[in-house]
N, C-alpha and C positions, 0 to 999 in steps of 0.2 A: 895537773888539774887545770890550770890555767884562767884567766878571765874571759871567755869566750862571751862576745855578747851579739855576733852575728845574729841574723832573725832563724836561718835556719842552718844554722851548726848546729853542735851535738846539746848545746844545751838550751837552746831554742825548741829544738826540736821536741825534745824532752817536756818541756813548758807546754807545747801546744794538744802533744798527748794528752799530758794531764788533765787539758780542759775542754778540748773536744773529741775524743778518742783518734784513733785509727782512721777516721772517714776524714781528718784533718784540715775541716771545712766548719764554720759557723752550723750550715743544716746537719751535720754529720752524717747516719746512718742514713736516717731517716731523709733529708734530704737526697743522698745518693739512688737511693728507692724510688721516690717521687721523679726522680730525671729520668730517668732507665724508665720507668711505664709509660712518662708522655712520651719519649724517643719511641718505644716498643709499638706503639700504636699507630705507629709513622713505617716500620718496619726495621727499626734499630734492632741489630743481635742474631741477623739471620745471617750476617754475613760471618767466615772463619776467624778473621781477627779483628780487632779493636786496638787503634791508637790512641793510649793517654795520654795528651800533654798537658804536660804539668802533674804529673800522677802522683807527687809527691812520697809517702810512706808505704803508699799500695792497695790503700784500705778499700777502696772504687774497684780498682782492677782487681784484686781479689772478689771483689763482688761480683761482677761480671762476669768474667769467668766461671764462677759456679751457678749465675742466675742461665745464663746463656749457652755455656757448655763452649768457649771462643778464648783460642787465645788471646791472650793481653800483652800488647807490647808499652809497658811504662816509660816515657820520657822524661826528665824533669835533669836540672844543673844543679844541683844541691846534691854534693855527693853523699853527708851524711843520711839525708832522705832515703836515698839509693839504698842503701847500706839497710837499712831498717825495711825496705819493702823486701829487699831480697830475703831477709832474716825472716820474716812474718811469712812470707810464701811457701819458704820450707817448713814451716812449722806446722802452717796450716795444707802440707801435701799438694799446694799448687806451683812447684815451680816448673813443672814442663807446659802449664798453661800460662804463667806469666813469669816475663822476661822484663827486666829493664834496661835503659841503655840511659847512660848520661850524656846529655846535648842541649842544646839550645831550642826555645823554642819558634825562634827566629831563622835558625838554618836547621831544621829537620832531617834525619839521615836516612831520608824515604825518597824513592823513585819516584819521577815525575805519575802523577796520577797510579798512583800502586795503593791507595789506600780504598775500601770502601764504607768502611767505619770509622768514625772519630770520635772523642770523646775531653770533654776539658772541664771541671769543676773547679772554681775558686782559682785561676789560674792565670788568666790572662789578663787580668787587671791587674799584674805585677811586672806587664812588659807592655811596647809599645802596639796599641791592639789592630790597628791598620796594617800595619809591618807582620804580624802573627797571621792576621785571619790572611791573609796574602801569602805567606808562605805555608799554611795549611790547604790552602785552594790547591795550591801548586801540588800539592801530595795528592789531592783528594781527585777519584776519578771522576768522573761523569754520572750525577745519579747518586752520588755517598752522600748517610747520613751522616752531620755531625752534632750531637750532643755536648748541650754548652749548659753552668750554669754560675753566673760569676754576678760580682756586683755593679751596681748601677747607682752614680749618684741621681740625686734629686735635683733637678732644672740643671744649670751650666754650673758645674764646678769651680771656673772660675769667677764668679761672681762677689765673691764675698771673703776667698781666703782660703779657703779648706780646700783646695787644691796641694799646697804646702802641706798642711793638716794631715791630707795622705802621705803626700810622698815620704814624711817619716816612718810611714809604716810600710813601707815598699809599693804603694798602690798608684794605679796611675787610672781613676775612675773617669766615666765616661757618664754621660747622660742617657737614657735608656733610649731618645730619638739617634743619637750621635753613634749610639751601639748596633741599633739597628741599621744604621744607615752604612758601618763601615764594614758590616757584614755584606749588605747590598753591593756595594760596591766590591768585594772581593769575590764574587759571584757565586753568592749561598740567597736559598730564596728560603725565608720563615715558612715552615709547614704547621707549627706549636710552639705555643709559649704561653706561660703563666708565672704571674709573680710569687715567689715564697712569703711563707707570714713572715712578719717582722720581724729582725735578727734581735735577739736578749740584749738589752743595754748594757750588761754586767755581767762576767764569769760568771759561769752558775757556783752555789753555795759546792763546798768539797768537803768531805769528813777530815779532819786531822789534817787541817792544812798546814798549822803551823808548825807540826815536826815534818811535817814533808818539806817546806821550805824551807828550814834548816836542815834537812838532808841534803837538797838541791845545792843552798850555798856550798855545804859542806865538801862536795863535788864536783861543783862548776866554779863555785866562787861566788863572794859576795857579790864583785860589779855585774855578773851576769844575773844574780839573783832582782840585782834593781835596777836592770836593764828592762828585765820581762814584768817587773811589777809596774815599771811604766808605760812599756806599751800594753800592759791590758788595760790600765787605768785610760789610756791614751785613745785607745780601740771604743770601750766605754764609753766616756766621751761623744766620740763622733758619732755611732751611731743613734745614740740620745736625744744629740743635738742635728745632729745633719739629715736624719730620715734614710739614711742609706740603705739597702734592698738587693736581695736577692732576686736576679731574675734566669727564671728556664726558658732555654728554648731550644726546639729540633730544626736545621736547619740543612736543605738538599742542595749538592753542589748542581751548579747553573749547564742541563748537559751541549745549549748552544757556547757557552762562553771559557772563554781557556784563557790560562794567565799569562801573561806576557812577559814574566820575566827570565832568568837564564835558566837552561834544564838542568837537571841534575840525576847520576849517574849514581843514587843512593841504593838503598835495600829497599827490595821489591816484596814487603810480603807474601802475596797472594802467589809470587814465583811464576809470574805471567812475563 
C-alpha cells in the first residue's frame, strides 16, 4: 500500500479522478469541447495527428480522436497517468488512434518541425513555459495549429506571495500579458482566445464521500489521504482568493520564423 503522496502517483491520481473526471482538468469535459471548437474554427483537426502535451489520463485525446477521426499521440512524464490513459483507450476501442509515449515536455521526441497539430490543456503551467512553448515551436512546423488551455494568474504573481502559494501545487502561473507575450516570442501568432468562466472555489459536493475516503486511506494510506485533503483545501483557497482563470487560446506557428535552437532527430509523425 504504501504512503504515496506524490500529486500524480497512483493515489493522486485516483484523488483527481474523483473530482474532476477523466478530462483531469478544472473545465473537464466540457471545457475540453469548448477548446476543440474555438481551435476547429481556426482549422484545428484537419490534420492526421494531434500531439498532446501533457495529456495526462487521456481523457482529451480520446476525445479527439473520436471528434476528429486523428490519431492522438499522448505525451506527459507521470507514468501512473500513462498507465491509466493506455487502460481507458483500450477500453474505450481507441488504442490504434491514441498512443502514448512518456517524455518530457521540455525535450519532446518529435522531429524538428514534424508536427502540424498540437494540443495542451492544464499543462504547461506545471513546467517552465518559455522553455515548453520554445521547444514545441521546435516540433511545430510552419503553419501548425496549436491548441492551448491552461491557467493564468491575475496581474504579476509575484507581487504579494502566491507565487509560493503555487508552487506547492506544482504550478508555475504566468500572467495572462506575460502568457501571451512568451508565446510571441516562441513564434506562435494568437488567431483565438477566450477566457473560461470562473474555476469552482471548492470540490464540488460528492455522494458518499466519506466511505470513499476511507476506502482511499484504506488503500493509499492515511498520509496520502491528507496529503489530497490539503491540497484541494489548498487549491480552494487560491482560486477564492487569487481570481486565477482559465484561459483558451488557438495559436499558428510563425511560417517566416524558425527556432534557433539544436535540431533533433526525433519521431516524425506525418513520416515526411
Amino acid at each position: 500500500m504504501g504512503n504515496d503522496t506524490s500529486l500524480y502517483g497512483r493515489a493522486g491520481t485516483a484523488w483527481s479522478i474523483r473530482l474532476g473526471g477523466t478530462h483531469f482538468h478544472p473545465g473537464g469535459e466540457d471545457g475540453t469541447v469548448a477548446l476543440a471548437a474555438l481551435a476547429a474554427r481556426h482549422g484545428f483537426g484537419t490534420e492526421p495527428v494531434i500531439a498532446d502535451i501533457g495529456c495526462g489520463i487521456g481523457g482529451p485525446a480520446r476525445y479527439l480522436a473520436r471528434r476528429f477521426g486523428a490519431s492522438v499521440i499522448g505525451i506527459d512524464i507521470a507514468g501512473p497517468l500513462l498507465a491509466r490513459a493506455h487502460q481507458d483507450a483500450r477500453a474505450e476501442e481507441l488504442w490504434l488512434r491514441c498512443g502514448f509515449v512518456r517524455a518530457d515536455a521540455l525535450a519532446l521526441p518529435f522531429a524538428d518541425g514534424s508536427l502540424s497539430a498540437l494540443w495542451s490543456v492544464a499543462a504547461l503551467s506545471h513546467v517552465e513555459q518559455a522553455a515548453a512553448f520554445a521547444e514545441c515551436a521546435r516540433v511545430a512546423a510552419p503553419g501548425a495549429l496549436f491548441a492551448i488551455a491552461d491557467w493564468v494568474a491575475p496581474g504579476d504573481p509575484g507581487d504579494d506571495g502566491r507565487e509560493a502559494a503555487w508552487a506547492a501545487l506544482g504550478l508555475r502561473l504566468l500572467s495572462l500579458d506575460a502568457y501571451r507575450d512568451a508565446l510571441q516570442r516562441a513564434g506562435f501568432t494568437i488567431v483565438a482566445e477566450e477566457m473560461e468562466p470562473p474555476a469552482q472555489a471548492s470540490p464540488r459536493a460528492l455522494a458518499d464521500e466519506h466511505a470513499w475516503q476511507t476506502q482511499f486511506a484504506l488503500r493509499y494510506g492515511v498520509g496520502a489521504l491528507q496529503a489530497e485533503l490539503v491540497r484541494s483545501r489548498t487549491w480552494a483557497a487560491l482560486v477564492r482568493e487569487t481570481g486565477m482563470a482559465t484561459w483558451r487560446v488557438a495559436v499558428r506557428r510563425d511560417a517566416s520564423s524558425r527556432f534557433p535552437g539544436p535540431s533533433s532527430q526525433g519521431i516524425n509523425p506525418g513520416g515526411n
